[in-house]
C-alpha positions as CSV (number, residue, x, y, z in Angstrom):
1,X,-1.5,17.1,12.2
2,X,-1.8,14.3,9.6
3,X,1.5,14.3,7.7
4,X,-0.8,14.3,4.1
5,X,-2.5,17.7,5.4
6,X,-0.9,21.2,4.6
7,X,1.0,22.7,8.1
8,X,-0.6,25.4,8.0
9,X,-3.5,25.1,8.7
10,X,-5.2,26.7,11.0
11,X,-7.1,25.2,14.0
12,X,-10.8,25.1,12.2
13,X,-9.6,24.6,8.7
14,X,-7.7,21.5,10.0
15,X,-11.4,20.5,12.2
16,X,-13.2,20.7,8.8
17,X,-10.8,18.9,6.7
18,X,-10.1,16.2,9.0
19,X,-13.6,15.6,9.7
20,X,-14.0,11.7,9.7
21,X,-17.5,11.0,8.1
22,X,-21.0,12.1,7.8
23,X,-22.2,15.3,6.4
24,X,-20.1,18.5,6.7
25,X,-21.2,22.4,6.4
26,X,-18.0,24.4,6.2
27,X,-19.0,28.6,6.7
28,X,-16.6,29.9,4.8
29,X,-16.5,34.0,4.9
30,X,-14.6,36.2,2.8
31,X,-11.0,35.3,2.2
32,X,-10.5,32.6,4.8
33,X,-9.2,30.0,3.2
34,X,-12.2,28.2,1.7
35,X,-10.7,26.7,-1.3
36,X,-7.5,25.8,0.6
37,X,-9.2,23.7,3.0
38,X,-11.6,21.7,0.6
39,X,-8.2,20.6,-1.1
40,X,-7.1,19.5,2.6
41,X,-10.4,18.0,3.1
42,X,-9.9,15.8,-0.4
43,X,-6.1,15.2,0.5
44,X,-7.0,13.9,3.9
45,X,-9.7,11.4,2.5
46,X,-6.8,10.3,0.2
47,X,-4.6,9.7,3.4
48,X,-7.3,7.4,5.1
49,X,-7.1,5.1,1.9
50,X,-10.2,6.3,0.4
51,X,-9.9,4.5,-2.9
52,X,-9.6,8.2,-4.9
53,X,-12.5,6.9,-7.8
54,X,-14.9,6.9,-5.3
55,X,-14.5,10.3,-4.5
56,X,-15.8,13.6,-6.2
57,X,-14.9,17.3,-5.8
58,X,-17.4,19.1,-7.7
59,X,-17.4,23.3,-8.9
60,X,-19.0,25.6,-10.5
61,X,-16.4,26.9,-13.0
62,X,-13.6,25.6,-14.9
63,X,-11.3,28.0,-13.3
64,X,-12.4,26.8,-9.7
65,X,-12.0,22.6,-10.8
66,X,-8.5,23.5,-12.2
67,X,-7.0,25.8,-8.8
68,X,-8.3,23.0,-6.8
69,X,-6.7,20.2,-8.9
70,X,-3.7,21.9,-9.4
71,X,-3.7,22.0,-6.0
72,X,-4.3,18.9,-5.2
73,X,-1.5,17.7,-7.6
74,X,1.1,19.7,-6.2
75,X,0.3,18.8,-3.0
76,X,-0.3,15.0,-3.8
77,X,3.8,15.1,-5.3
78,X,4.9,17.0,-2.6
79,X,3.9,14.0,0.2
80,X,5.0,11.5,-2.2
81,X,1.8,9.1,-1.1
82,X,1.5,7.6,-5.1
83,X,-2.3,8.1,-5.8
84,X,-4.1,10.0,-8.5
85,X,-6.4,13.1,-7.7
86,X,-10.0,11.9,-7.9
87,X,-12.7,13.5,-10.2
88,X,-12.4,17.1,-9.4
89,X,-14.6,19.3,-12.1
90,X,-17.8,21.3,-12.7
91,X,-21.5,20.1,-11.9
92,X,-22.0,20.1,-16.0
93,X,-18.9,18.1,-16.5
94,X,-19.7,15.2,-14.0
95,X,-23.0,15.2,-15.4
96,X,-21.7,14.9,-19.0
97,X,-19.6,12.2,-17.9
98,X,-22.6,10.4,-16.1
99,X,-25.0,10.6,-19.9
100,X,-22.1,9.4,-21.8
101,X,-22.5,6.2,-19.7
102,X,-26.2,6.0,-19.6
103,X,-26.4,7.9,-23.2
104,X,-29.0,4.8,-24.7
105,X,-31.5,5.2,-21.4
106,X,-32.6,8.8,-22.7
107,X,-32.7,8.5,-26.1
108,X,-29.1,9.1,-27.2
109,X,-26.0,7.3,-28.3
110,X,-22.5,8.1,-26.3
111,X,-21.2,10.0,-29.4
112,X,-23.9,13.1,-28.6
113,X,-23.3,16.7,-29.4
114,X,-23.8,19.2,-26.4
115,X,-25.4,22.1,-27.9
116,X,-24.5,25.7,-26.8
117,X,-26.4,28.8,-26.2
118,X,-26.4,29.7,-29.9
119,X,-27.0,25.8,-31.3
120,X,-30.3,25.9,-28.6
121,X,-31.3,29.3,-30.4
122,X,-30.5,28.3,-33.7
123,X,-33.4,25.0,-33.1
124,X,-36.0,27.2,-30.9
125,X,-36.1,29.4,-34.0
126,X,-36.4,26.6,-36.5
127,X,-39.0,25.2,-34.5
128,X,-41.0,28.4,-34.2
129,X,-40.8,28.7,-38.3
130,X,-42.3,25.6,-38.4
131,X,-45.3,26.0,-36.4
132,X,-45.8,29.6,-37.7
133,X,-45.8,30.9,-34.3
134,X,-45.8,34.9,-34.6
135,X,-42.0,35.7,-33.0
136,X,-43.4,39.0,-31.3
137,X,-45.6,37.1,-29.1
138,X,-43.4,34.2,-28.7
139,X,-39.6,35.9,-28.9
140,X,-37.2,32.7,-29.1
141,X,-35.0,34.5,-26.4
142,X,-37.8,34.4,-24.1
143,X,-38.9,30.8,-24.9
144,X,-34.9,30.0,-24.9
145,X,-35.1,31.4,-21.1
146,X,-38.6,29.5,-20.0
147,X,-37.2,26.4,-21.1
148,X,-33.6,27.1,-19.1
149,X,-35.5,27.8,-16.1
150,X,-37.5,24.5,-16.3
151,X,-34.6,22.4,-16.4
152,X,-32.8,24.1,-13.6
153,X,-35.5,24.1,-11.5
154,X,-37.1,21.1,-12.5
155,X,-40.6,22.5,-13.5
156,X,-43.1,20.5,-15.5
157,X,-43.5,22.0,-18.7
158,X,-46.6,20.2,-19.3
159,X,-48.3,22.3,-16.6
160,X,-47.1,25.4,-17.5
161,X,-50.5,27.6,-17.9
162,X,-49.1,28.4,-21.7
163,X,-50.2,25.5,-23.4
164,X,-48.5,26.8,-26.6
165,X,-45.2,27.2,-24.4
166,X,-46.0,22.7,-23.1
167,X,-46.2,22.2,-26.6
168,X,-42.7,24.3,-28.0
169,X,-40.9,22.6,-24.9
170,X,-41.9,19.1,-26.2
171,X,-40.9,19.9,-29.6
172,X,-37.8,21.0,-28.5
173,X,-37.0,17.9,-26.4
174,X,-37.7,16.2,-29.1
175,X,-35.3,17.6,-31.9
176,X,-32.3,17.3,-29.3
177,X,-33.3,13.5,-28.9
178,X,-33.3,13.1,-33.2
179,X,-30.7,15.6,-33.5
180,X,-28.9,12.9,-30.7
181,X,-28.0,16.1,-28.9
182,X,-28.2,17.6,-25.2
183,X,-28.3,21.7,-24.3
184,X,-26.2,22.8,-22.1
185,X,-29.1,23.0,-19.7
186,X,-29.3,19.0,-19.9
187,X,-25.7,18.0,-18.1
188,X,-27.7,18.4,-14.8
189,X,-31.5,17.7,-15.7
190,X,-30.8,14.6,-17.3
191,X,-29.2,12.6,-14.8
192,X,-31.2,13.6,-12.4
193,X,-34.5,12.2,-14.4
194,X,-32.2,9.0,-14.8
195,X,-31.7,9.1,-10.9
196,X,-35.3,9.8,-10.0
197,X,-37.1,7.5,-12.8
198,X,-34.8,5.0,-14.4
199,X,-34.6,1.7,-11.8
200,X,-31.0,0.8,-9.9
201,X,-29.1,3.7,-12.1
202,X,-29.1,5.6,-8.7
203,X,-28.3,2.5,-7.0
204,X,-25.4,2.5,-9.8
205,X,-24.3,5.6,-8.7
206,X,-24.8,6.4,-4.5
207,X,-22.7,3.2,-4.6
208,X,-20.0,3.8,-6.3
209,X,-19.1,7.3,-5.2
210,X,-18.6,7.0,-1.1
211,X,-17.7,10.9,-1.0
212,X,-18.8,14.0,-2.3
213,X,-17.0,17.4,-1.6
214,X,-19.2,20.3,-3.1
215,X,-17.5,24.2,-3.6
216,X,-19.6,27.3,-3.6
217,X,-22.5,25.3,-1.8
218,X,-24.7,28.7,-1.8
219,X,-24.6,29.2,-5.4
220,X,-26.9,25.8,-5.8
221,X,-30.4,26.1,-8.0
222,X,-32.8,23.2,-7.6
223,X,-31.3,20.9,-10.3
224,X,-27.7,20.7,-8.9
225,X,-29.3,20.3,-5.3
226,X,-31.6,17.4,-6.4
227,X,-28.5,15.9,-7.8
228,X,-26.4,16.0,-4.8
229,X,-28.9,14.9,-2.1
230,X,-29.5,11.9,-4.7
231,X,-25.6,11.0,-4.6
232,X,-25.1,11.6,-1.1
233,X,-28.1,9.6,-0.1
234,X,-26.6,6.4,1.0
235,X,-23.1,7.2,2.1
236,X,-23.9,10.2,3.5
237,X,-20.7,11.7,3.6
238,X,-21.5,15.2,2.0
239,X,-19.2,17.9,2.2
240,X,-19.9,21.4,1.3
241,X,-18.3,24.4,1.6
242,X,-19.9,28.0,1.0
243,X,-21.0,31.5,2.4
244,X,-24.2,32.5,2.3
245,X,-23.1,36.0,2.5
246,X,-21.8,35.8,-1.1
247,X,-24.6,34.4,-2.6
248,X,-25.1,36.8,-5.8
249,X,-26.8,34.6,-8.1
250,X,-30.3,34.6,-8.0
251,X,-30.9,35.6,-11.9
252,X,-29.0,32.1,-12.4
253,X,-31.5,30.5,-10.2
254,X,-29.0,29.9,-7.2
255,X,-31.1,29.1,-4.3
256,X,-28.9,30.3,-0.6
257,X,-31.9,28.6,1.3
258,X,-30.2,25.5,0.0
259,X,-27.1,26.6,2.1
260,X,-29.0,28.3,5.3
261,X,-31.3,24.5,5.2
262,X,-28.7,21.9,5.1
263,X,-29.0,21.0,8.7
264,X,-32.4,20.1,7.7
265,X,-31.6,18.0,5.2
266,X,-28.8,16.6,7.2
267,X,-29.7,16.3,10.9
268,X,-26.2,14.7,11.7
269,X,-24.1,17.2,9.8
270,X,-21.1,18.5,11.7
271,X,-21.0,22.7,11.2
272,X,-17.3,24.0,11.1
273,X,-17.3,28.1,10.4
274,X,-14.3,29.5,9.0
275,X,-14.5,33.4,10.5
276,X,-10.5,34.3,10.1
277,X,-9.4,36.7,7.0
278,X,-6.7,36.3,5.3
279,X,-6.9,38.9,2.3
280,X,-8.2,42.1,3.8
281,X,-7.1,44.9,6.5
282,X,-9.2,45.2,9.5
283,X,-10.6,48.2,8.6
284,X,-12.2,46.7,5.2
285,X,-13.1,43.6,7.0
286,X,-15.4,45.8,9.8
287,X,-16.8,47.6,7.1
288,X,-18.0,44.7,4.9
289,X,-19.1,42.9,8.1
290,X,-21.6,45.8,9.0
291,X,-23.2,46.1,5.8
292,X,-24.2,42.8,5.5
293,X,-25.3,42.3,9.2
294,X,-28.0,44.4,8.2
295,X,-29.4,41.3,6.1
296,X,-32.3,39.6,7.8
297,X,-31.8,35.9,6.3
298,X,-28.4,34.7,6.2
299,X,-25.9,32.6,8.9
300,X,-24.6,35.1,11.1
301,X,-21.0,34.9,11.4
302,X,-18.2,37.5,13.1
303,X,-15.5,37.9,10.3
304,X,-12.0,38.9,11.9
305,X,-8.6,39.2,10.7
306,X,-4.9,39.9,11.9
307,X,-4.0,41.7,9.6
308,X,-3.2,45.4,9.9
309,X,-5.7,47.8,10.6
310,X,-5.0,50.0,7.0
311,X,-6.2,53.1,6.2
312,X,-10.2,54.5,6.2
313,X,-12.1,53.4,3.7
314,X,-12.8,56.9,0.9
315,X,-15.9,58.0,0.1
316,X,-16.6,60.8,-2.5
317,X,-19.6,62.0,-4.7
318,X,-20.2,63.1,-7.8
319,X,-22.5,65.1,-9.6
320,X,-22.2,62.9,-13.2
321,X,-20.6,59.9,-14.1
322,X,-18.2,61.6,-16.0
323,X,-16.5,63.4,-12.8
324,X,-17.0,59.9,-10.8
325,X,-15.1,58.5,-13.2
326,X,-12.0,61.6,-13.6
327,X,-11.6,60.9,-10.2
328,X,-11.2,57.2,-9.9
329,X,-8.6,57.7,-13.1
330,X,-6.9,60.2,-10.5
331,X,-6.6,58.3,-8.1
332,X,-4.9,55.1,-9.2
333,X,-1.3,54.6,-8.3
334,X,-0.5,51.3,-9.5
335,X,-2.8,50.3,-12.3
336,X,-1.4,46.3,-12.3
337,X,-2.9,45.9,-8.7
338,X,-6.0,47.5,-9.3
339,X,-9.8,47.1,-9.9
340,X,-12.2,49.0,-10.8
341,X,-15.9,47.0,-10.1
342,X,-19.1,48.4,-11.1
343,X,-23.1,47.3,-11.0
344,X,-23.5,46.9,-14.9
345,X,-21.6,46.8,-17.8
346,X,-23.1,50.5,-19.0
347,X,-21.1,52.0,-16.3
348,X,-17.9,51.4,-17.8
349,X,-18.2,53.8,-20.5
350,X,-17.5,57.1,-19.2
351,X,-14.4,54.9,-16.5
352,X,-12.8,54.0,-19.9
353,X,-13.2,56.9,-21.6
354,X,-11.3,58.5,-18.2
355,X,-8.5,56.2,-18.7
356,X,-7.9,56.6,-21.9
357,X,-8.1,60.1,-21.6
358,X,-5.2,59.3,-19.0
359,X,-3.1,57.2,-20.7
360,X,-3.7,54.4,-18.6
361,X,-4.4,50.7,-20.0
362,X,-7.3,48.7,-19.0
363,X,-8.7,45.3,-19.6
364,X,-12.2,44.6,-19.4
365,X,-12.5,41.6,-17.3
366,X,-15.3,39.3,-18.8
367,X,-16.7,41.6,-21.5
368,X,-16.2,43.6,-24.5
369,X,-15.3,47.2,-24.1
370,X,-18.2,49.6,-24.3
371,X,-17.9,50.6,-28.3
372,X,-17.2,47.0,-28.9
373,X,-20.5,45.9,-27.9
374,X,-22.9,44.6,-30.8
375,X,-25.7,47.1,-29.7
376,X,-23.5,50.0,-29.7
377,X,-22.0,49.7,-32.8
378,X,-25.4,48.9,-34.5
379,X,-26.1,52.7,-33.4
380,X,-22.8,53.9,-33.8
381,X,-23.1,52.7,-37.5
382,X,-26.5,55.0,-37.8
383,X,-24.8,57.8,-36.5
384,X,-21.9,57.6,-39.0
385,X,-24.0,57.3,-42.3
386,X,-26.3,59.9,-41.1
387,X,-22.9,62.0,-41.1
388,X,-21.4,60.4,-44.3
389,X,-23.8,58.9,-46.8
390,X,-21.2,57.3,-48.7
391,X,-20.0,55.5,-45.6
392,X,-20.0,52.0,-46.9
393,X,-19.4,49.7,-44.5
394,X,-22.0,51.3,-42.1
395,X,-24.6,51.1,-44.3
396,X,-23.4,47.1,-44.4
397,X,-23.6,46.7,-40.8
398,X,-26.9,48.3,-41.3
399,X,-28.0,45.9,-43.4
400,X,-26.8,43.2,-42.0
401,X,-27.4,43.6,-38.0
402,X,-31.0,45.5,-38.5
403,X,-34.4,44.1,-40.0
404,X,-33.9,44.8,-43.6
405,X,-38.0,45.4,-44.3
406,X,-37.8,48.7,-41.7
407,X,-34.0,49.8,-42.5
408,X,-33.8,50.4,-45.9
409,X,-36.0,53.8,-45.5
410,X,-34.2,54.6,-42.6
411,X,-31.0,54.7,-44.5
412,X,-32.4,56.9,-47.3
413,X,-33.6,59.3,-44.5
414,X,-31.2,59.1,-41.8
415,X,-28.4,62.1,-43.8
416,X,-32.1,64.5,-43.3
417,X,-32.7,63.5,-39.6
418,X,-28.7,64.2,-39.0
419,X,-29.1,67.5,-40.4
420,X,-32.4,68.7,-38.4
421,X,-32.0,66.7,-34.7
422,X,-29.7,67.0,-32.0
423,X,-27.9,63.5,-31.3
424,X,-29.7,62.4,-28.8
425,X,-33.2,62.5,-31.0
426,X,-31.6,60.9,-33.8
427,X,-30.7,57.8,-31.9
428,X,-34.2,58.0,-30.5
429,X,-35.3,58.8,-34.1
430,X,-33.0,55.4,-34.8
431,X,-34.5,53.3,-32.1
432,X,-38.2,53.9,-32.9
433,X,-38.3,53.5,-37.1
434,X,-36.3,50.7,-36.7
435,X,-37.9,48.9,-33.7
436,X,-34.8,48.0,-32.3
437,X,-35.3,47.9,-28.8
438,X,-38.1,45.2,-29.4
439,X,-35.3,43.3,-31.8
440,X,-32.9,43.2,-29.1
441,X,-36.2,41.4,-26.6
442,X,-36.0,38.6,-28.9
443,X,-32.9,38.1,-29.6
444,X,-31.4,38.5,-26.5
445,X,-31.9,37.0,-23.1
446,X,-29.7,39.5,-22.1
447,X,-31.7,42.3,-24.0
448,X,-32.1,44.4,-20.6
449,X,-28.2,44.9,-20.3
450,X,-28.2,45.9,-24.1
451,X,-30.6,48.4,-23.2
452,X,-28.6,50.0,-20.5
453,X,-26.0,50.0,-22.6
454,X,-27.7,52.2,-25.1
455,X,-29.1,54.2,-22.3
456,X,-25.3,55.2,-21.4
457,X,-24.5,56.1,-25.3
458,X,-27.7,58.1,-25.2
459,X,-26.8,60.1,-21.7
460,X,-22.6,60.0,-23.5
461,X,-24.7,61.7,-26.7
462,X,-26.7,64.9,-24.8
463,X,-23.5,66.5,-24.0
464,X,-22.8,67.1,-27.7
465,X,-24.9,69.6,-29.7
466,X,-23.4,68.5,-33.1
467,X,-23.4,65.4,-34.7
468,X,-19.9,65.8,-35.8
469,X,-18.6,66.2,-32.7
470,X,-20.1,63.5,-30.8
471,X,-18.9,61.0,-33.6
472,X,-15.6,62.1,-33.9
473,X,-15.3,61.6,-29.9
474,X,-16.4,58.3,-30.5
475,X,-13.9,57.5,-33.3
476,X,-10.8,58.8,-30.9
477,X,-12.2,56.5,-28.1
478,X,-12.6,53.7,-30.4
479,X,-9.2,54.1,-32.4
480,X,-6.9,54.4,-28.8
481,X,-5.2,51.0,-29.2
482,X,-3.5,49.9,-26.3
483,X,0.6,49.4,-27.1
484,X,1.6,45.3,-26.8
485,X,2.7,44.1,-24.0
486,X,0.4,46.4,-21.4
487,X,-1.6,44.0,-20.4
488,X,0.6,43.2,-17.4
489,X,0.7,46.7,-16.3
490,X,-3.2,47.3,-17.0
491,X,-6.1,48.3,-14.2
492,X,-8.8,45.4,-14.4
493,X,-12.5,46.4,-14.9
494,X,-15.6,44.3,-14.4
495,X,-18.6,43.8,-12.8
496,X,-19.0,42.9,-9.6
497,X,-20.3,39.7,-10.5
498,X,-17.2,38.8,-12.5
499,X,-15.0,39.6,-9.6
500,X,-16.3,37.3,-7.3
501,X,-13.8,35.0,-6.2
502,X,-11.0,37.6,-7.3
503,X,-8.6,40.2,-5.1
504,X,-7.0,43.0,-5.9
505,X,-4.7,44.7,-3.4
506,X,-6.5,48.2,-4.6
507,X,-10.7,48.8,-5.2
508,X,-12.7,51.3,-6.4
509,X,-16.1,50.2,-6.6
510,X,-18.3,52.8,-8.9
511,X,-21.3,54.3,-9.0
512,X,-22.6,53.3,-5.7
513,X,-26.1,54.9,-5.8
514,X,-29.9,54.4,-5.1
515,X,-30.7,52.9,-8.3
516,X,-27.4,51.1,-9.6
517,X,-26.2,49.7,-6.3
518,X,-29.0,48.0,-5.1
519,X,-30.0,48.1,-8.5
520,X,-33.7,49.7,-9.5
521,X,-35.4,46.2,-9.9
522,X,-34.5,45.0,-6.4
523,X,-36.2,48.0,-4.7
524,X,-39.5,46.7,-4.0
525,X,-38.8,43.2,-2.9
526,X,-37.1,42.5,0.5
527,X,-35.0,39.4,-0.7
528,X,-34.0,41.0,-4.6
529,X,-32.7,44.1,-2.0
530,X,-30.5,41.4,0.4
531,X,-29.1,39.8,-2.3
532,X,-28.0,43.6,-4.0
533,X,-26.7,43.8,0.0
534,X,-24.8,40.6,-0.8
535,X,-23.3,42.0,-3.8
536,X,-22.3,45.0,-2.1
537,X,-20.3,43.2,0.3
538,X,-19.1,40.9,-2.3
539,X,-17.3,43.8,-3.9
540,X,-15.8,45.7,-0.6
541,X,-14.4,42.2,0.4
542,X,-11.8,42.0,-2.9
543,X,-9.9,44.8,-1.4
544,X,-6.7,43.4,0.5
545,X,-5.5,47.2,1.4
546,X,-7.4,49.9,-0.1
547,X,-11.3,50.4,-0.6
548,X,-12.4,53.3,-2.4
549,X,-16.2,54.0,-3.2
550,X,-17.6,56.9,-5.3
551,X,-21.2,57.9,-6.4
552,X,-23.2,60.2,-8.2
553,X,-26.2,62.1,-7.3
554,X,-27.9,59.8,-5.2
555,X,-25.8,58.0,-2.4
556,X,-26.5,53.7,-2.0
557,X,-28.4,53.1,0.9
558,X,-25.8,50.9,1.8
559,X,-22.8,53.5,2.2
560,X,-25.0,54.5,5.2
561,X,-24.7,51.1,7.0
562,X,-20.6,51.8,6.9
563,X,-19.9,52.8,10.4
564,X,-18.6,56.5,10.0
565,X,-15.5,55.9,12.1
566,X,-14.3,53.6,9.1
567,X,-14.4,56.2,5.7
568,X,-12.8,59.3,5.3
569,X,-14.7,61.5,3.0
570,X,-12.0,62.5,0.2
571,X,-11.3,66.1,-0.3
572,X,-10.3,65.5,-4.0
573,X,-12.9,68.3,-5.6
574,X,-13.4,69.0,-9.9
575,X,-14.8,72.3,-8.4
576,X,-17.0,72.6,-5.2
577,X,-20.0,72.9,-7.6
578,X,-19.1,68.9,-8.6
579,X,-18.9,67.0,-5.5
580,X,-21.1,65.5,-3.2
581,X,-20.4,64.1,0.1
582,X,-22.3,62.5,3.0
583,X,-24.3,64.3,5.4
């Protein structure tokens, strides 16, 4: 083994990152080492004298560029072999770095501003003021989300069959250029428009960088993948790591058929799978492998591991969410090395209000906590003045947060409504006089999520007959402070798209049912359901020792592609009436 290279590598990691030249497809599955031997693979290029500017290791997050340089460092110091890491960082910041060169070429001086979500907002709305363009037929969150998507997957806006959406997109582009700005959307789109129109600024480029090393090669949309085959184009040295089997981001525009295509792309390209696991027992490793054979597009690959074989994966159903969630809380044993992963944000309302009922501290990974969240303590806010009048500071929020012309007599009438309706028709009393649910479509792009939110509050509200009661529950939930200093000791929650790339030695994955996981939109479209598939095995593959999955009503398709000789169907039981287990 090359003296530069980690020992311990195993025998395919140590093929893939020793691979001399020419385009390279490394399969990683879940927990094999994937990051590890990308940093061999840029450590052994450094070895062969590779001058280390001409090299790039690109990412998709911050958090991914700074593991693998931090790994590279230590590893560089350790050998002693006197060179400096290479460019190792995000797709956006490479591409940020590329415009402040070429800033002049597209309009734009080298001291530009890179706008964020809320900046891009901020000028969509500006612009539809200005053309007097009625915001219920053109929502800025929805034009915000037409002009993402035609940067990312390089669309021409000037054919779009809206021709008053051609003409806000040109506006738009526009006001960046005077504003000497870029969105966020840009750091991709506009180098590749330099590449593909601007003559010898690819030249410039393909030249100068003899290498490119790509992480999470699945998680590519059209933009990114235009940009690398550009790069890579006269070198040819391309190496990309990835697993098509993890490929969760198809809202984001993520295109896997990127990944399962390369050999297209790249006749010559060397394919090195990585099938061993590292981070899971064999038990959870067989599981996760059998759900997602059942996936019709994807690289088929036998995941194994020596690790023990660990105990049956549990299985246990509910009647409500509520119960779900009382036995999760009942279950944990060590809340530092636990997770608790879920579908959607809504779900974690009734798993917090378990653990604080418990005593047990939490940390939402990636998100606010449910009564934190904007949308549910707009409604929140209506509840409490319709109980207290002289509740100040809700009626600010009110205000404030709501569209003054229909709130104002909604204030003066909400103390009435609290008096005559149960809760759950005063928040829909709420929603309707107020529009808010149409507010939240044009404000948000994530407006969907905000309604499942307020879906869960409104489900959380019919178990209350009074008004009083249900906002004094909400008060204790809301006032339960954790002490200082628990945040080492505390059970993680998150989706499971915010746990990707994570493991915990203990999972429980939540409210795995028709409906949540695969989700009600991916029902009726055989690719929306794979990638749900995906997810699912995303989540069972954090697990290093324990996997615990619990439902309600309606078991997940998916729990029935678990071979039965893996789970063990818990006899943990609220009452007989409450639980629900698998035929």
């Amino acid at each position: 083994m090359p003296a530069i290279l980690p020992r311990d590598l195993n025998p395919k990691q140590l093929e893939a990152a020793t691979h001399p030249g020419g385009p390279l497809l490394i399969t990683a599955g879940a927990g094999s080492g994937k990051t590890k031997t990308l940093t061999s693979r840029l450590l052994y290029l450094l070895g062969e004298n590779i001058a280390p500017e001409s090299i790039i290791a690109i990412t998709f997050t911050n958090k991914a560029a700074a593991e693998m340089k931090e790994r590279a460092e230590r590893l560089i110091t350790e050998i002693g072999i006197g060179v400096s890491p290479p460019f190792i960082g995000t797709f956006h910041s490479f591409g940020a770095r590329i415009l402040r060169s070429e800033a002049p070429l597209v309009g734009r001086t080298r001291g530009f501003s890179v706008y964020d979500e809320d900046d891009a907002v901020r000028l969509i709305k500006k612009i539809l003021k200005a053309e007097s363009l009625d915001q219920k037929k053109y929502p800025y969150a929805v034009i915000r989300h037409k002009i993402s998507k035609v940067k990312n997957e390089l669309e021409n806006a000037e054919e779009d069959e809206d021709e008053v959406f051609s003409r806000l997109f040109s506006l738009y582009e526009s006001a960046l250029r005077d504003q000497n700005a870029f969105d966020f959307d840009d750091l991709i789109y506009k180098p590749v428009y330099l590449f593909e129109n601007t003559p010898g600024i690819l030249n410039k480029y393909e030249s100068r960088y003899r290498h490119i090393l790509v992480d999470e090669y699945q998680d590519i949309n059209t933009a990114q993948y235009r940009l690398v085959r550009l790069l890579a184009g006269k070198h040819r040295n391309l190496s990309v790591v990835g697993d098509d089997h993890q490929s969760i981001y198809g809202f984001r525009w993520s295109d896997f058929r990127n990944f399962l295509n390369f050999e297209k792309d790249w006749p010559e390209a060397k394919v090195v799978i990585l099938d061993q696991n590292y981070r899971s027992t064999k038990t959870i490793v067989s599981a996760a492998s059998a759900v997602i054979e059942q996936n019709r597009f994807q690289r088929p690959k036998t995941l194994w591991t020596e690790n023990d074989e660990g105990s049956p994966i549990k299985v246990a159903g509910f009647s409500s969410p509520e119960s779900e969630a009382e036995w999760i809380v009942s279950s944990i044993k060590d809340p530092a090395s636990s997770a608790i992963l879920y579908r959607t944000n809504a779900q974690s309302r009734p798993i917090e209000q378990a653990l604080i009922m418990g005593h047990i501290p939490y940390m939402i990974f990636g998100g606010l906590r449910f009564y934190d969240r904007k949308e549910i303590k707009d409604i929140v806010a209506c509840l409490r003045l319709a109980m207290n009048p002289l509740d100040e500071m809700s009626r600010d929020r009110l205000l404030k947060e709501f569209r003054k012309t229909k709130i104002r007599p909604v204030i003066e009438e909400l103390p009435h409504m609290g008096e005559i309706c149960s809760p759950v028709e005063l928040i829909g009393y709420i929603l309707k006089e107020t529009d808010y649910i149409a507010s939240l479509k044009t404000d948000f792009k994530n407006a969907e999520e905000r309604i499942e939110n307020i879906s869960e509050l409104i489900s959380f509200a019919g178990n209350f007959d009074s008004l009083p009661e249900l906002v004094e529950r909400i008060s204790l939930l809301q006032s339960t402070d954790q002490p200082r200093g628990d945040e080492d000791r505390a059970v993680r929650l998150m989706t499971v798209h915010m746990a990707k790339g994570l493991e915990f030695d203990d999972v429980f994955l939540a409210g795995v049912s028709d409906g949540i996981l695969p989700h009600e939109r991916s029902l009726f479209k055989a690719s929306d359901l794979e990638e749900e598939r995906r997810l699912m095995y995303v989540a069972m593959t954090r697990a290093k020792k324990s996997l615990r999955i619990s439902f309600f009503r309606t078991a997940s398709r998916f729990l029935y592609e678990i071979p039965p000789e893996l789970v063990e169907f818990s006899d943990f039981k609220f009452g007989d009436e409450d639980t629900i287990y698998l035929d």
